[in-house]
C-alpha positions in Angstrom: 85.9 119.1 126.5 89.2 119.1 124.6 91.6 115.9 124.2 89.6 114.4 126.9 86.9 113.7 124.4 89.1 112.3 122.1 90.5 109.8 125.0 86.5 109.3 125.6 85.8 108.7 121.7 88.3 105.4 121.4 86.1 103.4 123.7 82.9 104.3 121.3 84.7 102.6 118.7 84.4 99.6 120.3 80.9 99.6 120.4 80.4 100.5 116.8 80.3 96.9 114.9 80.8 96.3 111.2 77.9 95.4 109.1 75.7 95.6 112.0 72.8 92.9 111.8 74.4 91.0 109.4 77.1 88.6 111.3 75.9 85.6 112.6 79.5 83.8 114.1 81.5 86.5 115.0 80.9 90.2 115.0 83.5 92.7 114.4 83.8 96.2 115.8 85.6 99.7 114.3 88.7 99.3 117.1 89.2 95.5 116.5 89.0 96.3 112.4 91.4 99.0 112.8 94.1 96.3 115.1 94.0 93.9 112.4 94.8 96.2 110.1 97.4 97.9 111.2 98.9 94.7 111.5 98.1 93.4 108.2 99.5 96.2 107.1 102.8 96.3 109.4 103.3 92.6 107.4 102.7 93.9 103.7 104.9 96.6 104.5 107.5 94.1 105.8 106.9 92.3 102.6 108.0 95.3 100.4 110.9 96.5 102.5 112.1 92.9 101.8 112.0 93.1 98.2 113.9 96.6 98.5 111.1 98.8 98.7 111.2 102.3 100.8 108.6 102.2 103.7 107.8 105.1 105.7 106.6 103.5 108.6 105.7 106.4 110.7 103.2 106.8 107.8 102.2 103.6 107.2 101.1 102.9 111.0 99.4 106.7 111.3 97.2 105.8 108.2 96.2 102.2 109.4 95.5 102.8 112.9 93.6 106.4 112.2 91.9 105.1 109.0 87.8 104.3 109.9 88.3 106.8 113.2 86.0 108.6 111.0 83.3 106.1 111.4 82.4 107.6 115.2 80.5 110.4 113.6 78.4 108.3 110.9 78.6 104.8 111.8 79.6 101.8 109.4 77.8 101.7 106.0 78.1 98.1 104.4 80.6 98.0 101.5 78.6 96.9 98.9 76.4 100.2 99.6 79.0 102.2 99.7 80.7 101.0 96.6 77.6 100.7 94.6 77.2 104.3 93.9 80.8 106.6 93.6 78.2 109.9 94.3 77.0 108.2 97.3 80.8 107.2 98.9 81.3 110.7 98.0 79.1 112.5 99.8 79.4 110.1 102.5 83.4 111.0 102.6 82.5 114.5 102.2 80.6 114.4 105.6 83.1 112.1 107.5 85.7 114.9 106.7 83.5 117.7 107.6 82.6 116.5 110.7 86.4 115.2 111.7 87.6 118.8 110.8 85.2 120.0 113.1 85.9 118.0 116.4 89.7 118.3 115.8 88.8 122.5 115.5 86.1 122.2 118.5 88.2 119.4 121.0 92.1 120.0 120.3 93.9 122.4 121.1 95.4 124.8 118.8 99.1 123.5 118.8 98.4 120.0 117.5 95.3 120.7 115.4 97.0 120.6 112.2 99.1 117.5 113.3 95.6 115.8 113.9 94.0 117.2 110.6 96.7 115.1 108.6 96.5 112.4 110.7 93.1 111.7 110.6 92.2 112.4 106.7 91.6 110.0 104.0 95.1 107.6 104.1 94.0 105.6 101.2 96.3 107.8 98.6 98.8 107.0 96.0 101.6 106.8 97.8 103.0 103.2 98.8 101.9 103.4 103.1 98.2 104.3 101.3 98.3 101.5 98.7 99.2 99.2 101.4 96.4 100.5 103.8 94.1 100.0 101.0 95.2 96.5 100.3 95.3 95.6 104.4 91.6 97.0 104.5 90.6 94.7 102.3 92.3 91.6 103.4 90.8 92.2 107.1 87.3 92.8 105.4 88.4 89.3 103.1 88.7 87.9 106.4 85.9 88.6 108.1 83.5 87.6 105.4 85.5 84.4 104.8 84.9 83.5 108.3 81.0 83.7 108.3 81.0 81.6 104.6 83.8 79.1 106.6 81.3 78.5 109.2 77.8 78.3 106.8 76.3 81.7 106.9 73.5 81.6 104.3 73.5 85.6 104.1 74.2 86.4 99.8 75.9 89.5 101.5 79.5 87.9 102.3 80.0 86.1 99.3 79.5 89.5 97.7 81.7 91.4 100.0 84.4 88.6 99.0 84.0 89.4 95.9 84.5 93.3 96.4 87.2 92.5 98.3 89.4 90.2 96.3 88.7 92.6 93.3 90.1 95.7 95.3 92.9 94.0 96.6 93.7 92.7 93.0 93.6 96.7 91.3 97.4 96.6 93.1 98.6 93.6 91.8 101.6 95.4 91.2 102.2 95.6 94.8 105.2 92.9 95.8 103.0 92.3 98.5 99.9 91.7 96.8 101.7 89.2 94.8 103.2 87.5 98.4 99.6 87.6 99.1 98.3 85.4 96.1 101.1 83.3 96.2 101.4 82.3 100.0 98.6 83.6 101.8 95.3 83.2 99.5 95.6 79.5 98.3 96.2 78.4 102.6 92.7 80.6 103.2 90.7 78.7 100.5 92.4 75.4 101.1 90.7 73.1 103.6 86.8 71.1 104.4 84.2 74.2 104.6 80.9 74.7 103.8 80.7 76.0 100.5 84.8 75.5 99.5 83.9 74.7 96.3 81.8 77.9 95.6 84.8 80.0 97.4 87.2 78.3 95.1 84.9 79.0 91.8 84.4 82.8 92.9 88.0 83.1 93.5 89.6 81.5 90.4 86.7 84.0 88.2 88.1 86.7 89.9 91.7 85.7 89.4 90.7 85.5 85.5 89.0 88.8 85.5 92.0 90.6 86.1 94.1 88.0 84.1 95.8 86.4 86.9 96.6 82.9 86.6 95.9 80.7 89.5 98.7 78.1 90.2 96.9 76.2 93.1 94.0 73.5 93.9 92.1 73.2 97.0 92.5 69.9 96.5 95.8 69.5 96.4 
């Protein structure tokens, strides 16, 4: 009982992989996801503080590192599921809160209960640490499906969750490091021989027009 479970818990998170089933190259668990994010997010962040943004950094890694813990109590629901119906990721945030308020009330100890209660909510918020976190979520996810299309996975699933992906991290296109991101990072991820490259590239430049974006690079080039 008490923090010792928590201790316990982290190694559980290892052994909770994303879109179970569904990766055929490389499969990726809740603690590696959370990793890569926190250091996709330590770079975006860089990226703003560059361009004379304020970071609060204590916040920004809190929310990264803590930001799927929640997943230990209900396991990993495939994005496209989750997204597909906003009464669905509702409920299903509903219950990952209830049941993270009640193993910080059941496991910690009164003095640092609180502390844990905010850092283990929801970090995807308005503010610029969860706008970052949001956008670092997506590029890992980006990543991750890339990586299975790079490599030939026939599975619909990852083109879709490519889709979802590039669309989210696109709603903060305001961001100075989302715009770092389609400038430096996206065109050296598309570029290159793969299997389906030229699908990739189609997907990605409809997606760029969608949200009236225009794309300045070739994978041809």
């Amino acid at each position: 009982m008490g923090v010792h479970e928590y201790f316990k818990s982290l190694s559980d998170l290892e052994k909770i992989y994303r879109c179970p089933g569904k990766f055929k190259y490389e499969e990726h668990s809740v603690a590696e996801h959370s990793f890569k994010v926190t250091k996709i997010a330590q770079f975006l962040g860089t990226v703003e503080e560059n361009r004379g943004n304020d970071i609060n950094w204590k916040a920004l890694y809190e929310k990264a590192l803590n930001h799927d813990y929640a997943e230990i109590f209900i396991g990993d629901i495939k994005t496209p599921v989750k997204y597909a119906d906003p009464d669905l990721r509702g409920r299903l945030a509903h219950v990952e809160e209830s049941m993270t308020q009640h193993f910080i009330e059941a496991e910690f100890p009164e003095e640092f209960q609180a502390i844990y209660h905010e850092r283990l909510k929801e970090g995807k918020d308005e503010s610029m640490e969860g706008k970052i976190l949001s956008v670092a979520d997506k590029v890992d996810l980006l990543y991750e499906s890339f990586g299975e299309i790079q490599k030939g996975n026939p599975e619909p699933l990852f083109n879709e969750i490519y889709q979802e992906s590039l669309d989210t991290i696109l709603e903060f296109k305001e961001l100075d490091s989302v715009q770092y991101f389609l400038a430096e990072i996206l065109p050296d991820l598309i570029r290159g021989e793969f299997t389906n490259q030229s699908e990739l590239e189609k997907i990605t430049h409809n997606i760029l027009n969608n949200h009236k974006i225009e794309q300045t690079f070739a994978i041809d080039e």
